[in-house]
C-alpha positions as CSV (number, residue, x, y, z in Angstrom):
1,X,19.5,68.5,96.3
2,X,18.4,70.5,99.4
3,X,15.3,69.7,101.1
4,X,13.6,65.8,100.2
5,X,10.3,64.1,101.2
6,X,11.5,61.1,103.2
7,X,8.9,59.5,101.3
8,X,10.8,59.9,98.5
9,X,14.1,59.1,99.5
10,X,13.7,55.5,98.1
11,X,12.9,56.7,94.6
12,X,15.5,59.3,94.3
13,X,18.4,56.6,95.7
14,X,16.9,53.7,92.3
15,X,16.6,56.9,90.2
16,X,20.2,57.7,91.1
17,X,21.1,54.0,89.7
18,X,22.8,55.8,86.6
19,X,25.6,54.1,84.4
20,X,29.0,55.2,86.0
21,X,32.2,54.9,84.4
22,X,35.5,55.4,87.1
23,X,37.4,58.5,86.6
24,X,40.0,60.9,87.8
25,X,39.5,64.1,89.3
26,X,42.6,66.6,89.9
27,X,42.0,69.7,92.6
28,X,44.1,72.2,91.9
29,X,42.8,75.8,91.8
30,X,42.3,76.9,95.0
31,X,39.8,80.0,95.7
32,X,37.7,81.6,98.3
33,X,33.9,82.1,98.0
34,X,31.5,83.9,99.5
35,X,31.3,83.6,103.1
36,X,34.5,82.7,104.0
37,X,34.4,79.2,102.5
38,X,38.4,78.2,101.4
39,X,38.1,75.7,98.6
40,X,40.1,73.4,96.1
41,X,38.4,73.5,92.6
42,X,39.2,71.1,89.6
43,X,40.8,73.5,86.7
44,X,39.4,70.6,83.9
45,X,36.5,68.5,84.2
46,X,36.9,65.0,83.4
47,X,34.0,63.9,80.3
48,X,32.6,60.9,83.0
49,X,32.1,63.4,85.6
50,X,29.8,65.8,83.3
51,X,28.1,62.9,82.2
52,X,27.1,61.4,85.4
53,X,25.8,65.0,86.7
54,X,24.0,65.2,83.7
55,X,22.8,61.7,84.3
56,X,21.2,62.7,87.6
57,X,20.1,66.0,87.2
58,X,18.1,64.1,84.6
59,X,16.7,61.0,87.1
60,X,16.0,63.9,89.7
61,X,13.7,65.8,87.1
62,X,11.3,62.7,86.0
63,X,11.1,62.4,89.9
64,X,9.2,66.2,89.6
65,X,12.6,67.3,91.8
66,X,14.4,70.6,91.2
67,X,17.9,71.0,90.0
68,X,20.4,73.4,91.1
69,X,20.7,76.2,88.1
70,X,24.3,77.5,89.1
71,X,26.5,76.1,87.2
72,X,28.0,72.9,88.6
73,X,31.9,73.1,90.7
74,X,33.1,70.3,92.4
75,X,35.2,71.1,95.0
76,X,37.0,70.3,98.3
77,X,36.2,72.6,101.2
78,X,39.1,73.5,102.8
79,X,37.9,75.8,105.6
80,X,35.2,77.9,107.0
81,X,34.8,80.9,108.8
82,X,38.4,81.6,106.2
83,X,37.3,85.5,105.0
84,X,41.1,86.8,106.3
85,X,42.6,83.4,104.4
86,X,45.6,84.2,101.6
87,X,45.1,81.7,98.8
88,X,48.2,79.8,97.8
89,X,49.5,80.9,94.2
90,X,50.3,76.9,93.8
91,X,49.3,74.1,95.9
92,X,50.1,71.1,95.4
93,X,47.3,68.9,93.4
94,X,45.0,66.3,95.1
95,X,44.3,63.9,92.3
96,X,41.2,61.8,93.5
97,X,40.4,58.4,91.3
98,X,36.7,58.6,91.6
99,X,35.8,54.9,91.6
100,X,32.0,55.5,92.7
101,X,29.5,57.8,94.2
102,X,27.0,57.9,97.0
103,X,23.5,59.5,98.1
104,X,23.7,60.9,101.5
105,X,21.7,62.7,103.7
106,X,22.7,65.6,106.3
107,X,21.9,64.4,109.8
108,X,23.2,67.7,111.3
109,X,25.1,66.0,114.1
110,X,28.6,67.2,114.5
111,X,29.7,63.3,115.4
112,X,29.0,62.3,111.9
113,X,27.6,65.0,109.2
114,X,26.5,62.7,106.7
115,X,25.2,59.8,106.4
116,X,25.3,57.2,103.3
117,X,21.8,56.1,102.2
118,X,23.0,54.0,98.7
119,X,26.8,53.6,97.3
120,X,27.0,53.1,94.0
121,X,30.1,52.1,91.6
């Protein structure tokens, strides 16, 4: 979401109170991007899982918030700083059963990067 009004954090963690329905997300393509990041990408992506972005990319807009544009990739970072990294031909998959979701914020301590404002299931 990038940069939020604290003042706002409230609203956007009820607006984010979206129906969720559980679902499982298989890793499986691995790539690098730009700047060295090493990722693991899903090759499908499961119906619930476009839903609930849709969801709240929606909730985020009646809030007057932007929305990212580029297309949405969810991923697994494997490693920074990786721009010399060989990617594997085929890993093995990490099949994640996706049982919730959560609103964090970045607290840009190295002891603990994020921090969970609301969990929802």
């Amino acid at each position: 979401m990038g940069e939020v009004d604290p003042n706002q954090v409230q609203d956007v963690a009820t607006s984010a109170k979206v129906p969720f329905q559980p679902f499982e997300l298989v890793l499986d393509q691995p790539a690098l991007w730009h700047h060295g990041l090493a990722v693991l990408c899903a090759s499908a992506m499961p119906m619930p899982l476009l839903g609930l972005h849709a969801q709240l990319g929606q909730a985020l807009q009646h809030l007057g918030l932007p929305v990212e544009t580029r297309p949405y990739r969810p991923h697994l970072t494997l490693a920074l700083r990786a721009d010399a990294a060989i990617v594997p031909t085929a890993p093995a998959p990490v099949v994640w059963p996706v049982k919730g979701f959560a609103l964090v914020v970045s607290t840009g301590c190295k002891d603990q990067r994020y921090r969970v404002i609301h969990a929802y299931a």
